[in-house]
N, C-alpha and C positions, 0 to 999 in steps of 0.2 A: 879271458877270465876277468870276471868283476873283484875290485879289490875294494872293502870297506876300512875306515878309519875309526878300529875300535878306541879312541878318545874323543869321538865327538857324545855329546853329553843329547841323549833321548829323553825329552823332558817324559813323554808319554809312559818311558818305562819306570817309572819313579812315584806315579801321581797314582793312588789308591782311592777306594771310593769309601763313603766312612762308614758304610758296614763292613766293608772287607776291616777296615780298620777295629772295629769292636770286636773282628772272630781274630782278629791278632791276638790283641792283647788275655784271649781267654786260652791261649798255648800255656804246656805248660812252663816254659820259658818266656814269658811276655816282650814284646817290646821294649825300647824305652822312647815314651810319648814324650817332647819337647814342646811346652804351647811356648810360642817365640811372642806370643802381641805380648803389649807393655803389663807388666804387673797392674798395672788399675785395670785394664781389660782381664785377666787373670782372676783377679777376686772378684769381678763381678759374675763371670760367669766363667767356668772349664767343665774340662772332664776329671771325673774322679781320677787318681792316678798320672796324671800327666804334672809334667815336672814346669815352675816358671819357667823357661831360657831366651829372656828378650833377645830380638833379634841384633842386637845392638853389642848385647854380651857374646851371646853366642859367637859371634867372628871374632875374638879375644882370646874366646875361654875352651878352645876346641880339644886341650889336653885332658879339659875334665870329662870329656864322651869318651867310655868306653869302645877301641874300634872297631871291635869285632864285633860288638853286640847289632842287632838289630835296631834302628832308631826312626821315629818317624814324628815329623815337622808337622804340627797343625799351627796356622795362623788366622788372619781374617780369610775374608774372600777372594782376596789378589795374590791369585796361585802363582804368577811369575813372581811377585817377590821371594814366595817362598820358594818357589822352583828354585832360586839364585842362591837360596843357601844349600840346600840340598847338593847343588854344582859345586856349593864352596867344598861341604864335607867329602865329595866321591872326588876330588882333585887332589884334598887331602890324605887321600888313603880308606875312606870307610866304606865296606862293600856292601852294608845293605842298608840302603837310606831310600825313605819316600817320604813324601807328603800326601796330606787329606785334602781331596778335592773339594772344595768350595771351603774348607778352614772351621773351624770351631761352630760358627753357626749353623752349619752342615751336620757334623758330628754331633751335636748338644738333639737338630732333629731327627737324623735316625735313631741315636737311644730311643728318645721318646718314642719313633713309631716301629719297636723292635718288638716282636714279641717273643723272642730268646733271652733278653735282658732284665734282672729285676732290677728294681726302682725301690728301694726300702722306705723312701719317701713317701710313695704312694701308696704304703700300706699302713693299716691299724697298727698302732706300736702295741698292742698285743699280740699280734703273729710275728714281730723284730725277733724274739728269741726264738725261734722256730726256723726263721729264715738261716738267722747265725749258724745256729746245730747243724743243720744242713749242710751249709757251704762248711765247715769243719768236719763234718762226716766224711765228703766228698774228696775234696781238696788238699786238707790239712792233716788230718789225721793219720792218711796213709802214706804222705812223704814223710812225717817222724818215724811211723812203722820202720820203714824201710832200712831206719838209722837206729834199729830198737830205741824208742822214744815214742813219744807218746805227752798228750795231755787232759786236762780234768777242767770243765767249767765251774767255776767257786758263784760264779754268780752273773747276771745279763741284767742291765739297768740301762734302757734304752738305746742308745751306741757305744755302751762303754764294756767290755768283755773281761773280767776278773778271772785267769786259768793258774793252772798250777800244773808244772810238770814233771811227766812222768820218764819209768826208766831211763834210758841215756841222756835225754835231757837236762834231768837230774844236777846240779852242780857243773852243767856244760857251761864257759865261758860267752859261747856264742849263742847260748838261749837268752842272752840278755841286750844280746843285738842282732845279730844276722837273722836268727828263727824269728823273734820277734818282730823283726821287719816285715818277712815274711810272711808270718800271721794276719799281722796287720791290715801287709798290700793286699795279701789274695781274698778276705772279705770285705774290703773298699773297692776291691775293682769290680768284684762278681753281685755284691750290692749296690753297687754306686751313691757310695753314702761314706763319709770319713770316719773310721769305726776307731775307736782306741780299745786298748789290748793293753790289759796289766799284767803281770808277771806279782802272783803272791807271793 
């Protein structure tokens, strides 16, 4: 009888390839995307939706990951460094961590050569409202149903979304964080564009 040593750490089972990573994040439970390069690499370029977590911090700050959630590491191109955090997190306890194979620069081009993906960038800001309605139609509209709520667009000015809500939402505490958040992420991620979401 073969006996294996399920604590040896299989980089291979870990390491996703960054389309698999883009049909992640569109569950509807998403990931949570970690870009670890340095904040200056961060604002010059990421994914929409992914969160700064320099890799520096991240071995610090490991009580702020939720451990159950799903999480996945994009960095530069030098997958064993990331691979080595990913080891940090499954030694600490988190049972579903990967990273993006070849790192942000990888990622940044499969979006580009996706043709599941919309880019709101690369459209007329005359179809922007069109797109928005959509991904609310879709997405948003019928997780409030669920919770009898509901919302109204007051108005679309380029990225910026003015709603007002309805039934249970209504004077809900959490329409003014949680749903909101919500709103926000699931038309930034499905557009890949930083949308803001007023609350009238």
């Amino acid at each position: 009888m073969k006996f294996t040593n399920k604590n040896v750490f299989e980089a291979s089972k870990h390491t996703i390839e960054p389309e698999v990573c883009l049909k992640e994040r569109q569950k509807n439970m998403p990931p949570i995307i970690l870009d670890i390069r340095s904040q200056d690499d961060y604002k010059a370029s990421h994914l929409v939706g992914a969160y700064s977590f320099p890799a520096e911090y991240l071995k610090d700050n490991l009580t702020q990951i939720p451990p159950y959630a799903q999480v996945i590491l994009c960095g530069d191109n030098d997958n064993e460094q990331t691979l080595s955090l990913v080891k940090l997190l499954v030694d600490n306890g988190f049972s579903d961590v990967s990273c993006v194979n070849g790192g942000n620069e990888k990622l940044l081009a499969a979006l580009d050569a996706s043709a599941d993906e919309v880019i709101l960038d690369s459209l007329p800001k005359t179809e922007w409202p069109e797109k928005i309605e959509s991904v609310l139609n879709e997405k948003v509209r019928p997780k409030l149903a669920a919770d009898g709520g509901g919302l109204s667009v007051l108005k679309i000015e380029e990225d910026k979304v003015f709603i007002n809500y309805e039934g249970a939402c209504q004077g809900c505490a959490s329409a003014a964080t949680g749903t909101l958040n919500f709103i926000r992420n699931t038309l930034s991620t499905t557009l890949n564009h930083e949308i803001e979401v007023i609350s009238a």
